[in-house]
C-alpha positions as semicolon CSV with decimal commas, in nm:
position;residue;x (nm);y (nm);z (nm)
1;X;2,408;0,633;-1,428
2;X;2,384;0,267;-1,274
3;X;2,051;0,208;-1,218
4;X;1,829;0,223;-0,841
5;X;1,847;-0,094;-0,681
6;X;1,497;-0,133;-0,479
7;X;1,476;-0,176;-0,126
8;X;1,298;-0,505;-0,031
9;X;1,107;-0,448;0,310
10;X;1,210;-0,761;0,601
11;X;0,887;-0,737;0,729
12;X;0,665;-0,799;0,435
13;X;0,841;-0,828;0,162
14;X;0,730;-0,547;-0,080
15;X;0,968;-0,396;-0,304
16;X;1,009;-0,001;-0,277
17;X;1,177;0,265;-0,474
18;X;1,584;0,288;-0,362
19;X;1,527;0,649;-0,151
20;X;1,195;0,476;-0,001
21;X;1,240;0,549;0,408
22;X;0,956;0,331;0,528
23;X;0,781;0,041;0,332
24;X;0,504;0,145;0,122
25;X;0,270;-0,161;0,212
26;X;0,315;-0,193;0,587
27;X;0,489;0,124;0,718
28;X;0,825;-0,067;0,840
29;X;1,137;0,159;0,818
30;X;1,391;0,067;0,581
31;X;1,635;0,319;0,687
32;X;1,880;0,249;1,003
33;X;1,875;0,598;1,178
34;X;1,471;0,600;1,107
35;X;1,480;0,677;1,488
36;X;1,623;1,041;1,455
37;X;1,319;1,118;1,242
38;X;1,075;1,208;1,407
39;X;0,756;1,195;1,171
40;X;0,924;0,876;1,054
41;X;0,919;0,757;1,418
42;X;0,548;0,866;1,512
43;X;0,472;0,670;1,225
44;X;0,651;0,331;1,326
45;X;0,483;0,422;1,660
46;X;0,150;0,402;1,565
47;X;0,224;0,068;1,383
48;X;0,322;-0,051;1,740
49;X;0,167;0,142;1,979
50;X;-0,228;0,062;1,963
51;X;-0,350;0,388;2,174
52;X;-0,130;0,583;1,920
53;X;-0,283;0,414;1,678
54;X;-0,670;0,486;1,804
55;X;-0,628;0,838;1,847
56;X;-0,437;0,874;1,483
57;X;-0,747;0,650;1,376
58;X;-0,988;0,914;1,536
59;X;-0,808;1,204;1,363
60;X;-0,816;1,046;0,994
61;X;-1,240;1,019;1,053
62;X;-1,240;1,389;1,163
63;X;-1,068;1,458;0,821
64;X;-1,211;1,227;0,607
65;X;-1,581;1,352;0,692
66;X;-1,430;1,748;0,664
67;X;-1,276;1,579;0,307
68;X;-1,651;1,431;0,204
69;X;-1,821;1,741;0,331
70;X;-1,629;1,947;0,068
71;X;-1,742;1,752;-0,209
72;X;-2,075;1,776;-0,150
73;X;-2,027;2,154;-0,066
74;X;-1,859;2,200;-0,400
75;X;-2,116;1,963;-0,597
76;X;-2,425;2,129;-0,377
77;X;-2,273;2,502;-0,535
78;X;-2,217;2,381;-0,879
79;X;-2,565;2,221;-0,900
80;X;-2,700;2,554;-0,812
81;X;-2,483;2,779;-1,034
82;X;-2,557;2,560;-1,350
83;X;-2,954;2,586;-1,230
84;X;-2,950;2,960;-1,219
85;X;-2,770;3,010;-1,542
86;X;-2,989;2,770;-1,717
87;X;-3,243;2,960;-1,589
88;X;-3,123;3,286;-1,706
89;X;-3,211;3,413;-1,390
90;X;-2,858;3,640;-1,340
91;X;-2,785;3,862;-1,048
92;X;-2,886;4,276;-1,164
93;X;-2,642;4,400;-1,343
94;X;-2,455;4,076;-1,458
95;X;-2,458;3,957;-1,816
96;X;-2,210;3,674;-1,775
97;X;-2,188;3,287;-1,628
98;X;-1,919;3,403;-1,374
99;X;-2,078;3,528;-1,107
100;X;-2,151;3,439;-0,781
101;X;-2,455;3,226;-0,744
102;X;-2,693;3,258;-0,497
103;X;-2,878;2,939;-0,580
104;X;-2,521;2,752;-0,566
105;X;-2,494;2,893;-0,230
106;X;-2,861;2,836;-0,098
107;X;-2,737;2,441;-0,258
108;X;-2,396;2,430;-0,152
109;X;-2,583;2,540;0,248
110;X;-2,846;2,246;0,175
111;X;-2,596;1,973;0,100
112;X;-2,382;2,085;0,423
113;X;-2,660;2,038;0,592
114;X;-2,807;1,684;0,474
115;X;-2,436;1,575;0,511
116;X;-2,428;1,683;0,862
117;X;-2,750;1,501;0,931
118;X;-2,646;1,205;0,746
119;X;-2,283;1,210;0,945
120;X;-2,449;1,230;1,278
121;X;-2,709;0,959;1,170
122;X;-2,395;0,756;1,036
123;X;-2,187;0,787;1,386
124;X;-2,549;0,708;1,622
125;X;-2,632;0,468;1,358
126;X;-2,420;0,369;1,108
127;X;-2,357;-0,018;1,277
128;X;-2,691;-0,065;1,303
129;X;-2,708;0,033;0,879
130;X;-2,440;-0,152;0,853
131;X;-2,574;-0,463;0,991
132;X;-2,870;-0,458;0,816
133;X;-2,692;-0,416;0,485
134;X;-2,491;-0,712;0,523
135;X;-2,825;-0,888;0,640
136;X;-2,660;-1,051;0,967
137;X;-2,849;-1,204;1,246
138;X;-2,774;-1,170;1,642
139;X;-2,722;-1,523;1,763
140;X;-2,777;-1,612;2,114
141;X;-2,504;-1,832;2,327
142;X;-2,739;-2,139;2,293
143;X;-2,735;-2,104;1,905
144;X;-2,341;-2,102;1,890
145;X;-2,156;-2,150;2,169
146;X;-1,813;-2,180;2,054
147;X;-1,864;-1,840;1,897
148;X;-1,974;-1,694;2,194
149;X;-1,672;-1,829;2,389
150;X;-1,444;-1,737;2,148
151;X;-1,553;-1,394;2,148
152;X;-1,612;-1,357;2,503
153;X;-1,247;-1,457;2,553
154;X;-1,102;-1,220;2,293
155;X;-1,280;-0,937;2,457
156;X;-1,153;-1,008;2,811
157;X;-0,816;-1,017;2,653
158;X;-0,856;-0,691;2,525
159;X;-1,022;-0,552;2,773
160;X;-1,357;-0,391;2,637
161;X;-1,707;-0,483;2,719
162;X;-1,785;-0,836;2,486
163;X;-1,929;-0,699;2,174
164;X;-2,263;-0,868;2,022
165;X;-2,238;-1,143;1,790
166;X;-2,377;-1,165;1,418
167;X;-2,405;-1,446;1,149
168;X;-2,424;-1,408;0,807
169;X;-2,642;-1,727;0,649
170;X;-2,373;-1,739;0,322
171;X;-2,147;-2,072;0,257
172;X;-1,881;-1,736;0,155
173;X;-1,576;-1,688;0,463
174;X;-1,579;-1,408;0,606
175;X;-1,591;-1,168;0,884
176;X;-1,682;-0,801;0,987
177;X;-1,700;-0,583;1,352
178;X;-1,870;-0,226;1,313
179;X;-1,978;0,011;1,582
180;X;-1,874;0,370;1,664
181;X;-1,761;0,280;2,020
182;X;-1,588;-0,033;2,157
183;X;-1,862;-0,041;2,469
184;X;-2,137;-0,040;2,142
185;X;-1,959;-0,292;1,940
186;X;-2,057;-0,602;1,690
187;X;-1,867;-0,888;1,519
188;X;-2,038;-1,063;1,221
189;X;-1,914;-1,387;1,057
190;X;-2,055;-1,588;0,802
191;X;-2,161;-1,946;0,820
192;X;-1,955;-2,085;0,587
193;X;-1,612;-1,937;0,845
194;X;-1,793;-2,091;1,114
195;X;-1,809;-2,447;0,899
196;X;-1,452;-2,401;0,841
197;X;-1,251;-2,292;1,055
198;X;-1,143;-2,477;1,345
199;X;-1,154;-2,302;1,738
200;X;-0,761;-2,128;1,666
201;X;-0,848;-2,070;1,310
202;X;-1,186;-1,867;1,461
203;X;-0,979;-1,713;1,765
204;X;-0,732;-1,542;1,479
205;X;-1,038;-1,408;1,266
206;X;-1,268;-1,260;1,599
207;X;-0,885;-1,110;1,758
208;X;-0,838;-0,971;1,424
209;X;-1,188;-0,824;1,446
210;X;-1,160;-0,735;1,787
211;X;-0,830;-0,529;1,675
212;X;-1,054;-0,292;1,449
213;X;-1,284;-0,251;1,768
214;X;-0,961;-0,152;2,046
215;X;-0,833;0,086;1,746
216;X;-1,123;0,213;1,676
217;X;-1,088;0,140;1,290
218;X;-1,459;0,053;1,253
219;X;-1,539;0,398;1,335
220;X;-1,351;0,539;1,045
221;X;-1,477;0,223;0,807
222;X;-1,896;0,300;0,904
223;X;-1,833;0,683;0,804
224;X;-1,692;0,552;0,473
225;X;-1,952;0,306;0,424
226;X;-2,267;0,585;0,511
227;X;-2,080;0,885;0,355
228;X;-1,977;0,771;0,047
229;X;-2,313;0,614;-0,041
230;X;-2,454;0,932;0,018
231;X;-2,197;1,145;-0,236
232;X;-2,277;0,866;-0,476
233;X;-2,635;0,935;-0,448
234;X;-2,625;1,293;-0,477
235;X;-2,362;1,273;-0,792
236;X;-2,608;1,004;-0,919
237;X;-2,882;1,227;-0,908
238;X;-2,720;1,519;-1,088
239;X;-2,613;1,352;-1,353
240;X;-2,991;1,270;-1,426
241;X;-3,101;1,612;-1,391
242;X;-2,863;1,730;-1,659
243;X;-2,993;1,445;-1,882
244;X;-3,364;1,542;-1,826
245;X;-3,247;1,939;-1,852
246;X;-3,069;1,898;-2,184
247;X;-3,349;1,719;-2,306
248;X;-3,642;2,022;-2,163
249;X;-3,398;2,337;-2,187
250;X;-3,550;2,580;-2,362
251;X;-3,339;2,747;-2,641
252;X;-3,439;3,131;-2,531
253;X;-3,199;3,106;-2,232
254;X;-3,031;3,469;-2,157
255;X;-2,675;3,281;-2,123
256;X;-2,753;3,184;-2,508
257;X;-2,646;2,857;-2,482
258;X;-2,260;2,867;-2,488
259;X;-2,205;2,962;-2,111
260;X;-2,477;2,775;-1,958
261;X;-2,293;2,443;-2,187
262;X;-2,008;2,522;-1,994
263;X;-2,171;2,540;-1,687
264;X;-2,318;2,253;-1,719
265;X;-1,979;2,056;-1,848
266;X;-1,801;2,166;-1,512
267;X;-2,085;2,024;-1,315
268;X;-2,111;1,688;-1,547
269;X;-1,722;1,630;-1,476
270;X;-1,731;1,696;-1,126
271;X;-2,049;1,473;-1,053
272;X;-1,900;1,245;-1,252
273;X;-1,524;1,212;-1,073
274;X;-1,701;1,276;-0,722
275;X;-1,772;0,915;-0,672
276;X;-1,466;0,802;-0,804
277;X;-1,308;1,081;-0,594
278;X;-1,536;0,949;-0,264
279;X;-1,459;0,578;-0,365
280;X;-1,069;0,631;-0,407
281;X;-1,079;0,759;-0,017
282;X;-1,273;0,466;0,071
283;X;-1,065;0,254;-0,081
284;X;-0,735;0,420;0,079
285;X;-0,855;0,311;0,416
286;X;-0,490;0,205;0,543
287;X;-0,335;-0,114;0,436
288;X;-0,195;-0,037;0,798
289;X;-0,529;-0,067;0,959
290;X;-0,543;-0,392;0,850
291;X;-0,154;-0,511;0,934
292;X;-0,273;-0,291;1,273
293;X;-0,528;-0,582;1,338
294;X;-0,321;-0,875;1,251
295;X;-0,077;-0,770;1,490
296;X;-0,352;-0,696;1,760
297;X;-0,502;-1,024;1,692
298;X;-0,143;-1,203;1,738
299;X;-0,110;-0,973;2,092
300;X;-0,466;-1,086;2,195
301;X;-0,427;-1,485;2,087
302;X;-0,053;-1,498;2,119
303;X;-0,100;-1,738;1,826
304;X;0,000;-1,610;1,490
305;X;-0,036;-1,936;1,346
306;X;-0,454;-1,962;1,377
307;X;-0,466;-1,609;1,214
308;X;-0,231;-1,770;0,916
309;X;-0,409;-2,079;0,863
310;X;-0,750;-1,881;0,853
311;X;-0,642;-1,649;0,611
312;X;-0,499;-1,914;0,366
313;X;-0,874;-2,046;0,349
314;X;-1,039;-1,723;0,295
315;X;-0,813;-1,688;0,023
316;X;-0,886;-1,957;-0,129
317;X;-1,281;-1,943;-0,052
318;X;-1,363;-1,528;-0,010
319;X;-1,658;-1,469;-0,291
320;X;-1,924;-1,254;-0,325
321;X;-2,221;-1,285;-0,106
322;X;-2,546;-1,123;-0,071
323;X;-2,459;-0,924;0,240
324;X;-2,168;-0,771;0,059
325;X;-2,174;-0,502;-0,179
326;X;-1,926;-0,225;-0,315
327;X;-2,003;0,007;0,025
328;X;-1,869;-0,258;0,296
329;X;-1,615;-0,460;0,121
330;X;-1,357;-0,214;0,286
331;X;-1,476;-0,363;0,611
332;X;-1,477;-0,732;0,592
333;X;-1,148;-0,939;0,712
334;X;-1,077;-1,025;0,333
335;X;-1,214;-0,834;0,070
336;X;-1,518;-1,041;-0,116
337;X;-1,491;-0,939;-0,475
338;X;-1,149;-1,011;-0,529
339;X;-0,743;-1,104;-0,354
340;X;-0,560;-0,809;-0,398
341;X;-0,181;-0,962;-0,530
342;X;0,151;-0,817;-0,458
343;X;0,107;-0,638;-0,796
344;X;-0,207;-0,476;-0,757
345;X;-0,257;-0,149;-0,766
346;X;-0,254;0,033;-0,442
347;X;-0,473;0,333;-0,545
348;X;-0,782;0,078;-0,545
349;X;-0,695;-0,161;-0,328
350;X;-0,912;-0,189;-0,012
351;X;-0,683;-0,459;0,165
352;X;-0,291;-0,563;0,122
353;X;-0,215;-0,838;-0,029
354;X;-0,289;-1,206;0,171
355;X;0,047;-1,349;0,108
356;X;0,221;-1,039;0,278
357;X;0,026;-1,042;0,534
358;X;0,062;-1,402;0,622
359;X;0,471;-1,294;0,585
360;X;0,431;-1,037;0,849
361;X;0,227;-1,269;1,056
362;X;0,526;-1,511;1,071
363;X;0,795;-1,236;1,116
364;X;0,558;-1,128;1,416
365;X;0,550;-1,445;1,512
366;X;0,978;-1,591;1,455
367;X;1,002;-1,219;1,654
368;X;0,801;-1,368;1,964
């Protein structure tokens, strides 16, 4: 059998397998009737169409919170169960570990419950967390003026209500927008971009930011951010309690040891793949969201060139920074802790890779 030639996408340039129908990095079909396909053509739409886009963006935050809300459901029940049997307090009647718990469902109900708080306070205030995680500062027009311009312009162009403007005091390049709503927006960048870039560089980076505002990306990225931390917490926090319970447990238990060990290994496993379970979803936030906002920024500056130039600096300068850390890297321009290449893996990569974006930028921009 001769073997599968890959298909190379024209877009971006990512190899996929030979059947592949759209390109695996940016969502480009590499088929020629893609057009009589139809979920093959609402996606190519929403890679085009930006209010196809938004409400597909709002959709994937309804399911990603129902997704999160599970786990902690399912982590709130086992917690309980393995408390109960550890206990020995069993239900009348019941002499085994598999029974229905009625402390895993009195957990399972509190969990639900904190993560519905802790949603709503993430959607009324998850920017506002945000920003003080990353430890930005408003700045007024008289403190940078070119900013100010710069963003007042890109917002005009896209037609939303100008979004407030943060600084991050790092040398680091970067940039962020967060915000639940485009009319309660904010776009952070760091000193060092500021230093660096020149006025098209800096229109490419705040239209690229401005594209996660008009799609309403940063929606989806603040849940993330606040959810996540909160699943880590919890997981965190049971894995402690087993420690300190396997150390205090007192050998009398009715379960006799074996069930209650098994219990307790169902519970260990799942608080331990939780987070990596939560982080994995964070992680997947599309590769398209970000292509999404190169090609809004292009649309808003109808200059694909700035965008390019700015991104070949960040490559070459993105680094850690005090305001960053493993909960918001999803939601900066560039990720900070590392440059994803054309080889990394996609299952933890937060952003596509630099040098196929800058490929699509020029396509995008040879195309205009």
């Amino acid at each position: 059998m001769a073997p599968s030639i890959p298909k190379s996408c024209q877009e971006c340039g990512t190899e996929n397998r030979a059947h592949a129908r759209a390109c695996r990095q940016c969502g480009a079909p590499l088929i020629a009737n893609w057009q009589d396909k139809p979920l093959l053509r609402n996606k190519v739409l929403r890679r085009t169409d930006f209010v196809a886009a938004s409400r597909a963006n709002q959709k994937a935050t309804r399911w990603l919170v129902i997704m999160l809300m599970l786990t902690l459901v399912v982590l709130g029940y086992l917690l309980g169960w393995s408390a109960q049997a550890m206990s020995g307090n069993f239900p009348e009647g019941v002499e085994e570990i598999w029974f229905v718990s009625r402390w895993g469902v009195l957990a399972a109900l509190g969990l639900f419950v904190v993560g519905v708080v802790w949603s709503w306070i993430s959607f009324k205030q998850g920017d506002r967390i945000v920003l003080r995680m990353t430890g930005a500062r408003e700045v007024t027009r008289d403190e940078e003026p070119q900013l100010h311009n710069v963003v007042e312009e890109m917002a005009i162009a896209a037609g939303i209500r100008k979004p407030r403007i943060y600084v991050i005091e790092t040398d680091a390049l970067n940039a962020f927008a967060t915000g639940m709503h485009p009319a309660r927006a904010s776009i952070g960048v760091t000193r060092g971009l500021l230093d660096t870039l020149n006025r098209e560089e800096l229109q490419g980076v705040v239209g690229h930011e401005m594209g996660h505002i008009v799609n309403w990306d940063i929606r989806y990225a603040t849940a993330v951010g606040v959810i996540v931390g909160l699943i880590a917490l919890i997981s965190d926090g049971a894995l402690r309690s087993l420690r300190y319970s396997g150390r205090s447990r007192s050998s009398n238990s009715r379960s006799g040891g074996g069930g209650a060990a098994l219990i307790v290994l169902f519970l260990l496993i799942f608080a331990a793949l939780a987070p990596i379970f939560s982080r994995l979803v964070q992680m997947a936030v599309s590769r398209q969201r970000e292509f999404l906002a190169d090609a809004t920024s292009v649309r808003l500056t109808r200059h694909p060139e700035g965008l390019i130039a700015a991104l070949e600096k960040l490559a070459l300068n993105a680094r850690p920074f005090k305001g960053a850390n493993q909960a918001t890297q999803h939601m900066f321009i560039v990720n900070p802790f590392r440059n994803f290449s054309a080889k990394a893996n996609r299952l933890f990569a937060t952003h596509p890779p630099l040098d196929r974006r800058m490929a699509r930028l020029r396509n995008l921009g040879a195309d205009g």
